[in-house]
matplotlib code that plots the C-alpha trace (Angstrom):
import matplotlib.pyplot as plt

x = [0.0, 1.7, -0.7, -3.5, -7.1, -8.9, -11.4, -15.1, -15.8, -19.0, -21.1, -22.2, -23.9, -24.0, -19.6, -17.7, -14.9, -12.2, -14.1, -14.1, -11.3, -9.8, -11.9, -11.5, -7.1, -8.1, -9.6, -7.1, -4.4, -6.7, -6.8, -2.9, -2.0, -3.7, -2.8, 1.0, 1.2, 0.1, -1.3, 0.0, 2.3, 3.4, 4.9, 2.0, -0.3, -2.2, -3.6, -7.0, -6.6, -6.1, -9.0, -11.1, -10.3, -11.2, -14.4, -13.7, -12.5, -9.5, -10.2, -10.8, -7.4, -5.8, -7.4, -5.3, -2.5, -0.1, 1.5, 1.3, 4.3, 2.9, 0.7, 3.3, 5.8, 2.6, 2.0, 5.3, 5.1, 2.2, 3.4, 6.4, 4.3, 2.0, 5.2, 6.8, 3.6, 3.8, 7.0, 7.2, 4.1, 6.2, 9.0, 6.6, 5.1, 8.7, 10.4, 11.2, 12.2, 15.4, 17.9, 16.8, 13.4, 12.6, 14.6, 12.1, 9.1, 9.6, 10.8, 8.0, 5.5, 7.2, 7.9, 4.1, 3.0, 5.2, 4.0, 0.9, -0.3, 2.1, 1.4, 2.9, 6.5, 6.5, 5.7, 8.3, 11.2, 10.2, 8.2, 9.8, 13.1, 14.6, 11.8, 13.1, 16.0, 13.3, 11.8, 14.9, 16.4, 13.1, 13.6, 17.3, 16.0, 13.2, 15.2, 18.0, 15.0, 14.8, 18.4, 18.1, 15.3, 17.1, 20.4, 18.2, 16.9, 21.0, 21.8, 19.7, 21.0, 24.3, 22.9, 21.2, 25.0, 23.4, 25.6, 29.5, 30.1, 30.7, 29.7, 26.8, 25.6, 27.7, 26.8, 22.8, 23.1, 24.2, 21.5, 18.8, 19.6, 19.6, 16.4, 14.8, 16.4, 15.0, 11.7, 11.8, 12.7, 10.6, 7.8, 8.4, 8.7, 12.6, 13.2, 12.1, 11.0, 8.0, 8.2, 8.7, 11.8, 12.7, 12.6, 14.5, 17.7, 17.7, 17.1, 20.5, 22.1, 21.3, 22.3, 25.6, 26.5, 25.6, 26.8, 29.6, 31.4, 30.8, 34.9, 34.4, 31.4, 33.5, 36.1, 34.2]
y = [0.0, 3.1, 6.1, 6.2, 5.5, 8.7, 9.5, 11.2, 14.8, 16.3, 16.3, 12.9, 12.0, 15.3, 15.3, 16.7, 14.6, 16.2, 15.5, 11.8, 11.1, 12.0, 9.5, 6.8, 8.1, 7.8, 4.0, 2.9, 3.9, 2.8, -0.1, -0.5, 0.6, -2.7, -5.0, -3.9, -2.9, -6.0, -9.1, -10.3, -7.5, -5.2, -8.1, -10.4, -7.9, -8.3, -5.0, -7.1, -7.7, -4.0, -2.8, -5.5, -4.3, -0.6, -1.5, -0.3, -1.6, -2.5, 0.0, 2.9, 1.9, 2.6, 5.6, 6.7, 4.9, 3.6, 0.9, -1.2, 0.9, 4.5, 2.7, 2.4, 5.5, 7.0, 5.6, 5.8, 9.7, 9.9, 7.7, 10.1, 13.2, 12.5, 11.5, 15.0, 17.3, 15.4, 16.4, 19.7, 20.5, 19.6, 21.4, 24.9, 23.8, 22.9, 26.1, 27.3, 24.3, 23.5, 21.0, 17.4, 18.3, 20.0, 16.7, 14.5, 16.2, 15.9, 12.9, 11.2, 13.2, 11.4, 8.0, 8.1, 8.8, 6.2, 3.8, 4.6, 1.6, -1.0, -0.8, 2.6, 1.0, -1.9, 0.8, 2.5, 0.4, -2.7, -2.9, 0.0, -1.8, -3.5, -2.8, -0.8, 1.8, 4.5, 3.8, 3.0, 6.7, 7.9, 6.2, 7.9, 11.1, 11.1, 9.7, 12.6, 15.2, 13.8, 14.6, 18.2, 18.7, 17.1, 19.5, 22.1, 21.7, 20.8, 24.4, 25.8, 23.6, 25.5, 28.9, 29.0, 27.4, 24.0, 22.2, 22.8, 23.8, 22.4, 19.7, 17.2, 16.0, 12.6, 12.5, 13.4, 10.7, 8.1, 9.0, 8.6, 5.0, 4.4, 5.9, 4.2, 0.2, 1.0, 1.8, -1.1, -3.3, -2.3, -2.3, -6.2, -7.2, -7.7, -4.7, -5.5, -1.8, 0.8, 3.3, 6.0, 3.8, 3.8, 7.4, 8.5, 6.4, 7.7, 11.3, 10.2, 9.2, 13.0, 14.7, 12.3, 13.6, 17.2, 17.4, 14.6, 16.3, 19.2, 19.8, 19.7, 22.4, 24.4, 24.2, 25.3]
z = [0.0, -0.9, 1.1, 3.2, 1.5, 1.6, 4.0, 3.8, 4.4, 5.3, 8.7, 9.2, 13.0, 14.2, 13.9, 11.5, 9.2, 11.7, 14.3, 13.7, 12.1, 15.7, 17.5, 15.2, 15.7, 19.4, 19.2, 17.0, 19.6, 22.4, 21.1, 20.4, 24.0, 24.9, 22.4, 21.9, 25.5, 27.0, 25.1, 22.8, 21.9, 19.1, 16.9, 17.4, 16.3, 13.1, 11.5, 11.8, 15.5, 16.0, 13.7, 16.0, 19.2, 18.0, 17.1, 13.5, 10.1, 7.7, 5.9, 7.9, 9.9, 6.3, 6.3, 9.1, 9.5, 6.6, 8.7, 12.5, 13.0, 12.4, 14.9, 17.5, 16.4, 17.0, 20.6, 21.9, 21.5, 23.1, 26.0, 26.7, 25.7, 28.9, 31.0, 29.8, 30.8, 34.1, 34.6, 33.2, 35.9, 38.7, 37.3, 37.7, 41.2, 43.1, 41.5, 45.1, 46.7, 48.1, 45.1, 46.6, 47.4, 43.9, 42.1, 44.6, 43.2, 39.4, 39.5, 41.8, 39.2, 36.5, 37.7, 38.7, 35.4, 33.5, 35.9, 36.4, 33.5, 32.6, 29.5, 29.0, 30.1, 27.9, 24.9, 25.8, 27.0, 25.3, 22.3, 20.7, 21.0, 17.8, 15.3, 12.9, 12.1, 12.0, 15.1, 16.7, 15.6, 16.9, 20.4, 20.6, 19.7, 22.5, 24.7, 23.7, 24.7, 28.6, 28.4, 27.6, 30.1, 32.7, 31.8, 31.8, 35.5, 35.8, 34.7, 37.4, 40.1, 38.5, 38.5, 42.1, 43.5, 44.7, 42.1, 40.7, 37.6, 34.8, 31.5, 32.9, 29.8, 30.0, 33.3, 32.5, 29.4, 32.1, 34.4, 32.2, 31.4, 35.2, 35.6, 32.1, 33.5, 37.0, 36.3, 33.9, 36.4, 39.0, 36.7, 35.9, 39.8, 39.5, 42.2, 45.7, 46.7, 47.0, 44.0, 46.4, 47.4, 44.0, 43.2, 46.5, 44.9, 41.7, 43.3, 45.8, 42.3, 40.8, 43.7, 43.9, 40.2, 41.4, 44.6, 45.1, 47.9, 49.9, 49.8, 45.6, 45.7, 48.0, 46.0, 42.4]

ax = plt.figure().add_subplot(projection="3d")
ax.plot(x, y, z, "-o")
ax.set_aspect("equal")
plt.show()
């Protein structure tokens, strides 16, 4: 297939074409957050299958999608675009707050959000995995965005004098691969600990790249 098939204008129902092309968009990834986020996966996952479980048809999936994995590009955006706003709202709310309480509060407002359905991890640190070079590039590049906002919240840490000076990007990179594994693996039952447990040691890991020594901040 080499496009989308076309789909009807006009007022139909009471809702116009925009109107439900976005709730048919919706019901496709509905449906996808179950069926590639929990049984029996993305890979398993027939286009039939997904049009089934959304209630809908073949054909109208074509009329939105090209391809299972638009589908999922699709999905795993999404998944870290309500993660983000999560975390970009407790950025605004723990402005004032001292270093390790401000860290404690985004990252508790994010790792509840990731968390909050399991499905939402396995999208995003499972099925996306190995699929393809584009999808793969996409993952990098999303995963290359929590690294700049977690420099940027890095820089002011810097600029308020609760952390040294100097380049934490490396550093950051690191980080986020701890924080991405340990969610993970919390997620799957392999870490023995509360998710406020959790967050608390990846906050101590932060403020142990920020703040190693009191003798090296003194000394910046």
């Amino acid at each position: 297939m080499t496009g989308r098939i076309k789909a009807p204008t006009g007022r139909y129902g009471g809702k116009s074409a925009e109107e439900r092309q976005a709730e048919r968009r919706r019901r496709f990834l509905d449906a996808a957050l179950q069926l590639f986020g929990g049984s029996p996966g993305y890979r398993a996952t027939t286009v039939a299958a997904l049009s089934e479980a959304a209630g809908l048809s073949t054909r109208q999936f074509y009329e939105e999608f090209r391809t299972l994995e638009d589908v999922l590009a699709t999905l795993h955006l999404q998944v870290n675009a309500w993660a983000e706003e999560a975390a970009l709202t407790a950025v605004a709310q723990a402005e004032h707050l001292p270093l390790a309480e401000r860290a404690t509060a985004i990252f508790r407002a994010y790792a509840a959000n990731v968390t909050a359905d399991p499905r939402r991890i396995r999208i995003t640190f499972v099925e996306i995995i190995g699929v393809s070079p584009r999808l793969e590039e996409q993952r990098l590049a999303r995963r290359a965005r929590w690294v700049e906002l977690v420099c940027a919240e890095v820089a002011s840490a810097v600029a308020r004098g609760e952390a040294a000076p100097r380049d934490y990007r490396l550093a950051v990179t690191a980080f986020i691969g701890s924080v991405n594994g340990l969610l993970h693996d919390w997620s799957a039952g392999w870490v023995d600990a509360t998710l406020d447990e959790v967050v608390d040691e990846l906050v101590r890991i932060l403020l142990g790249i920020l703040q190693p020594t009191d003798a090296r901040l003194a000394g910046s």
